[in-house]
C-alpha positions in Angstrom: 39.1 -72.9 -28.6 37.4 -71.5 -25.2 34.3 -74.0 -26.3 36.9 -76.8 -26.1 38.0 -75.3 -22.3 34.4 -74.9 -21.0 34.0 -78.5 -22.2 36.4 -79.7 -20.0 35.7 -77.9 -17.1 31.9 -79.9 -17.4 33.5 -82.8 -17.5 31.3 -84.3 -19.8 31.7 -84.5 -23.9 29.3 -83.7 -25.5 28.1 -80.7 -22.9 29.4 -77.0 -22.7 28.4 -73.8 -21.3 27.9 -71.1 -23.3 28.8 -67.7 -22.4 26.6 -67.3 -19.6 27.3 -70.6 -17.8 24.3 -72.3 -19.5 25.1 -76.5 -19.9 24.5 -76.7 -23.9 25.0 -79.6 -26.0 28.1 -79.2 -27.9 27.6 -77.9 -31.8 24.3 -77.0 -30.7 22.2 -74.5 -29.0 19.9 -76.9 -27.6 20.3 -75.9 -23.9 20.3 -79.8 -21.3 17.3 -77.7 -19.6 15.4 -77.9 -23.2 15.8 -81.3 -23.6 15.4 -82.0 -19.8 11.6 -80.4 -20.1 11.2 -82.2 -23.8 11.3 -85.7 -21.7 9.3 -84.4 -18.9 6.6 -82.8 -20.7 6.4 -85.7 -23.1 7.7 -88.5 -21.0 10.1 -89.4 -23.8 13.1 -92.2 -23.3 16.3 -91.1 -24.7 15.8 -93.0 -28.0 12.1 -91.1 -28.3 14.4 -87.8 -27.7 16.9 -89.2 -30.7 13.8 -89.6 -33.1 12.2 -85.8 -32.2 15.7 -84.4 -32.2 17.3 -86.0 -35.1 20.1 -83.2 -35.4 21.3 -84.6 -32.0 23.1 -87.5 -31.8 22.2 -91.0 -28.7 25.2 -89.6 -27.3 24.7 -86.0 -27.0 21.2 -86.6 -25.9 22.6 -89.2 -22.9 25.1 -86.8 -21.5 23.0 -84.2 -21.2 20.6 -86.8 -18.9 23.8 -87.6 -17.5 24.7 -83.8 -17.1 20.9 -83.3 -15.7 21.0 -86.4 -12.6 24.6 -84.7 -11.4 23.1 -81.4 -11.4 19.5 -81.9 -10.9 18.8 -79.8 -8.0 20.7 -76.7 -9.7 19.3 -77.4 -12.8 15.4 -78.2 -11.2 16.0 -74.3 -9.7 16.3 -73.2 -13.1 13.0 -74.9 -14.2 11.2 -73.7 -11.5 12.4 -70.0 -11.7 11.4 -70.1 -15.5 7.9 -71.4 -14.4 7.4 -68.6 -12.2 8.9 -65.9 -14.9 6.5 -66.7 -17.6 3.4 -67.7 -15.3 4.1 -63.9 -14.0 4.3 -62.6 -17.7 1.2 -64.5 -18.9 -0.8 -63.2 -15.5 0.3 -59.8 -16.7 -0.3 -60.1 -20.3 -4.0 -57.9 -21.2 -6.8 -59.6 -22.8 -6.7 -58.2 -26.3 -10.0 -57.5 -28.4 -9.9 -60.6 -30.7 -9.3 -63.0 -27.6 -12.2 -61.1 -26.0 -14.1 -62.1 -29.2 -13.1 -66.1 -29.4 -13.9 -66.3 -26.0 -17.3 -65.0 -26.3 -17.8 -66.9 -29.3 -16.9 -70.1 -27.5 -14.0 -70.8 -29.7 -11.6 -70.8 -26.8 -11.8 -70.4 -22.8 
């Protein structure tokens, strides 16, 4: 029942938060933000989303966009403040002895 309260309180169907205020997509765990960096990354429509994501249904996927354009500037925080977390983890991360190795073999750069 308290998914069915945090439902309302979005205002949209299909979208929840989960227990730490997170917008999710309802039945899911696919987080809007997921979905959000899906299209951007890919530049995928909302039908393109519905083929990769065939556990979701067209309207799930289109109010989370919906969800996304109401929220965007709290939600585009979010992106950017998981940008900077793992571009500080992978600056931070130690070259390890076989990375050292494909590199030198010219396997990777």
């Amino acid at each position: 029942m308290p998914a069915l309260q945090r439902a309302m309180e979005t205002g949209y169907e299909h979208i929840v938060l989960n227990e730490n205020d997170i917008p999710v997509i309802a039945g899911t765990n696919m987080k809007v933000i997921e979905l959000i960096l899906d299209s951007r990354a890919y530049g995928w429509s909302p039908e393109e989303l519905y083929f990769q994501h065939p556990y979701l249904t067209l309207g799930q996927i289109y109010s989370a966009l919906a969800y996304y354009w109401d929220h965007q500037e709290e939600l585009d925080r979010d992106i950017e403040k998981r940008i900077y977390h793992t571009d500080t983890l992978r600056q931070n991360l130690k070259t390890t002895d076989f990375e050292t190795r494909l590199k030198s073999s010219g396997a990777i750069h």
